[in-house]
Backbone bond lengths (Angstrom), bond angles and torsions (degrees), N, CA, C in turn:
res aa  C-N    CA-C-N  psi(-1)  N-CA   C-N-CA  omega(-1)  CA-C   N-CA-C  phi
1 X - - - 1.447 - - 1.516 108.49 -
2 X 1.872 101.67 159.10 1.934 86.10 -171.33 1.513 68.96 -100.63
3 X 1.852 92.56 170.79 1.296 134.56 157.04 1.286 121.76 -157.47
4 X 1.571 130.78 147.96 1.309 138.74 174.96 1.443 115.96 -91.07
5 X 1.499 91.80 111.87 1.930 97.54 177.77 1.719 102.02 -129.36
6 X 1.509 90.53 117.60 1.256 115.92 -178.85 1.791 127.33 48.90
7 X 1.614 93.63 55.68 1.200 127.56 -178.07 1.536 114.07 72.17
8 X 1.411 118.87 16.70 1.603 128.08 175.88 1.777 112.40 -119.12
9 X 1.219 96.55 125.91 1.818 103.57 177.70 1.667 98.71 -72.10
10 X 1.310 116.78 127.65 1.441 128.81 173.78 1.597 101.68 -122.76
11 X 1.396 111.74 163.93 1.143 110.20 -146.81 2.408 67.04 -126.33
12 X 1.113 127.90 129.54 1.145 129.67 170.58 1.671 128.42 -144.34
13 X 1.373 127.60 144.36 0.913 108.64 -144.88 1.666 109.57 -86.63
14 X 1.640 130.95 167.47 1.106 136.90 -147.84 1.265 97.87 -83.81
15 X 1.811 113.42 163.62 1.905 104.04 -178.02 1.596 106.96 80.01
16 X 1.323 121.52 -34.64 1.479 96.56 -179.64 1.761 138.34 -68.70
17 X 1.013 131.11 141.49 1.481 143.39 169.31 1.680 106.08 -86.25
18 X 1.053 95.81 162.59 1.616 121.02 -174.11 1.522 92.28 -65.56
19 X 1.471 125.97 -42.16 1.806 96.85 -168.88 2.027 98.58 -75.49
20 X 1.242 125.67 -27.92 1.062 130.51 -179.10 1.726 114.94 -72.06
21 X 0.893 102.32 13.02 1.773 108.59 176.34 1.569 90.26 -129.57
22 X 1.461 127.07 -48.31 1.551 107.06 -179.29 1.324 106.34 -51.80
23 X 1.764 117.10 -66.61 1.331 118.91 174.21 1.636 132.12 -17.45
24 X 1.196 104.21 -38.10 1.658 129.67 -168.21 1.516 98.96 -68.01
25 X 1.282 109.95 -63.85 1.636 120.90 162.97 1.233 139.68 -36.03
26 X 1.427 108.82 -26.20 1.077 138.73 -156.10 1.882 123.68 46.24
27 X 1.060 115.67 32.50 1.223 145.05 -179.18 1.690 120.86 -68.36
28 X 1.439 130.24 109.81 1.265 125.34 -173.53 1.349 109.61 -53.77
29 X 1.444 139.59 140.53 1.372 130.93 175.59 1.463 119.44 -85.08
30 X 1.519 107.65 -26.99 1.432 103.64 159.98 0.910 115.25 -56.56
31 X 1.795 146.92 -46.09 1.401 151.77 -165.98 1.087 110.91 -65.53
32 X 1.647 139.30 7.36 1.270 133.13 -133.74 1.430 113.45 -144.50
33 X 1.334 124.64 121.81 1.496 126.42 171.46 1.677 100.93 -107.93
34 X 1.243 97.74 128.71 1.366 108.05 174.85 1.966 124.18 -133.36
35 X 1.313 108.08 115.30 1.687 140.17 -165.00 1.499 94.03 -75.36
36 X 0.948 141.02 116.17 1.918 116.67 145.57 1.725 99.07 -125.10
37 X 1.190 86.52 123.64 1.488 105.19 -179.01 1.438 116.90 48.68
38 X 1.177 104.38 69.75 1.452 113.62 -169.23 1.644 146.40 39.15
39 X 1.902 93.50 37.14 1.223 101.68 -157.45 1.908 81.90 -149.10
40 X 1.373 99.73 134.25 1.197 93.92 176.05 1.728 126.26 -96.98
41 X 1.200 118.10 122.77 1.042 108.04 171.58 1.720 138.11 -86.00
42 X 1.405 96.19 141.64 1.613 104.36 179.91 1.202 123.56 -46.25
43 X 1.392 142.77 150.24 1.138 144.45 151.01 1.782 138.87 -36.53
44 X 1.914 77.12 -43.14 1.913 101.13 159.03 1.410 125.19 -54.61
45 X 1.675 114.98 -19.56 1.231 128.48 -144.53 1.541 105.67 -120.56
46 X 1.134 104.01 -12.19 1.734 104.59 -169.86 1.402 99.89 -55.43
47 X 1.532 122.12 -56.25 1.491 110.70 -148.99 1.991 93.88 -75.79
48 X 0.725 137.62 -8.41 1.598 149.62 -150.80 1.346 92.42 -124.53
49 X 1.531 135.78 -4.39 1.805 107.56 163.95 1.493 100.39 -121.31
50 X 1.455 97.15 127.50 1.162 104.37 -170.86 1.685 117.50 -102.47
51 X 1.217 137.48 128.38 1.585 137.50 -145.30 1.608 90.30 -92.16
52 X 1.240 97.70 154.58 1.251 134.75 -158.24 1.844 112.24 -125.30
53 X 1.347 110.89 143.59 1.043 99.97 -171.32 1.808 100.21 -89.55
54 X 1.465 98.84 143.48 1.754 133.15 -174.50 1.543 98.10 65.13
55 X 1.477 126.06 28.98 1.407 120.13 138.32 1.761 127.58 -34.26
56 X 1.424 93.30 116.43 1.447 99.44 179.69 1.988 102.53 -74.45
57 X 1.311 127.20 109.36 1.384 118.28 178.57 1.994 112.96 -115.03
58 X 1.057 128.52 97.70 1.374 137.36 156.48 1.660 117.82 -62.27
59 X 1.482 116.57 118.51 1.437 110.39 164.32 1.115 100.99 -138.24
60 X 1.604 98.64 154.26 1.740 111.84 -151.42 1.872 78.45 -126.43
61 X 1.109 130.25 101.43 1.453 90.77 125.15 1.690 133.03 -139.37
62 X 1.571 97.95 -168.59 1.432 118.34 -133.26 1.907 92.72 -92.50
63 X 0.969 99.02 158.52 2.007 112.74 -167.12 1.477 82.11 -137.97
64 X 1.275 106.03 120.83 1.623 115.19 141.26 1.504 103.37 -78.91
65 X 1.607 92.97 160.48 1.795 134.20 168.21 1.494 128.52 -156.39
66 X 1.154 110.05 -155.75 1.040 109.78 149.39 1.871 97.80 174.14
C-alpha cells in the first residue's frame, strides 16, 4: 500500500502498524515523534494503529547534544 512519510510516497507493505514501520527503519522508538495524518500518535498506540492506505505519516526524531 502507498503512504506519505515525511513528504515522500513509499510504497509499504499491507497489515503494518506504526511500531512495524518504525521497526522497518530501524529507528529507536523512544527517539521518535510520530504524526499520522495530522494527529499525533502516542507511544501506547504504536503497536494498535494500524496504517492505512495514502496515510499522511511524519516522524521526527530527536538527536541529543550539547
Amino acid at each position: 500500500m502507498n503512504i506519505v512519510l515525511n513528504g515522500e510516497e513509499i510504497l509499504i507493505a499491507d497489515n503494518l502498524n506504526v511500531s512495524g514501520l518504525i521497526d522497518f527503519f530501524d529507528l529507536p522508538a523512544s527517539k521518535v515523534a510520530v504524526e499520522r495524518n495530522l494527529e499525533i500518535v502516542p507511544k501506547s498506540a504504536y503497536v494498535t494503529t494500524m496504517l492505512k492506505e495514502n496515510d499522511r505519516i511524519e516522524i521526527v526524531h530527536f538527536i541529543g547534544g550539547g
